[in-house]
N, C-alpha and C positions, 0 to 999 in steps of 0.2 A: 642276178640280184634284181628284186621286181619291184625293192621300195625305197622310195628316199634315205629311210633312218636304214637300209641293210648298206646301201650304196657308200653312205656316210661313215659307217663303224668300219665297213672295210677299208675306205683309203687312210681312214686317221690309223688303224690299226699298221698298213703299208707304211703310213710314214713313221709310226712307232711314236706317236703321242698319243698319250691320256687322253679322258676325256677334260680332264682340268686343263692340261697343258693348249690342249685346243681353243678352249674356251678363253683361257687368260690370250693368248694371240689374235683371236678375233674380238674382244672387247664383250663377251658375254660372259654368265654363269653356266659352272660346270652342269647343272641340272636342266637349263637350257637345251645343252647339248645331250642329252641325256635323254631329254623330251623328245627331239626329232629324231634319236636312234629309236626308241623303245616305241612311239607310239606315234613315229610320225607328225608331233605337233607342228601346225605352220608352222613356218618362219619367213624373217620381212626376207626379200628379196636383196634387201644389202646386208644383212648377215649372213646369208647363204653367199653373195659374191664374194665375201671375206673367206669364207669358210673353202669354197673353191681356190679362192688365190692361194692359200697358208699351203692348203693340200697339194697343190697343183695337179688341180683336176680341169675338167671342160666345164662348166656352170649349166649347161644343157644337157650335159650327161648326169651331171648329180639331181638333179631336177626332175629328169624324165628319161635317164637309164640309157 
């Protein structure tokens, strides 16, 4: 997996939430999330720590693989 938004759709998909469900846990919109799967959009640094923690992932791994 060589990109943020691939790294990101597989562990939400591991954990078996939506992109909604994600989204309503971390305090953003589903299309947010939607954004950094599809096309990569930034994202601040403390929505992606969010997005690590709900996942339980490493925050350097989602980031830079």
């Amino acid at each position: 997996m060589d990109t943020l938004g691939k790294r990101l759709a597989a562990a939400r998909e591991k954990k078996g939430l939506s992109q909604a469900a994600l989204a309503k846990r971390v305090g953003a919109g589903q299309s947010t999330i939607a954004s950094i799967e599809s096309r990569n959009k930034d994202a601040s640094g403390l929505l992606l720590l969010r997005i690590a923690r709900v996942l339980g992932v490493d925050l350097v791994w989602l980031i830079e693989g």
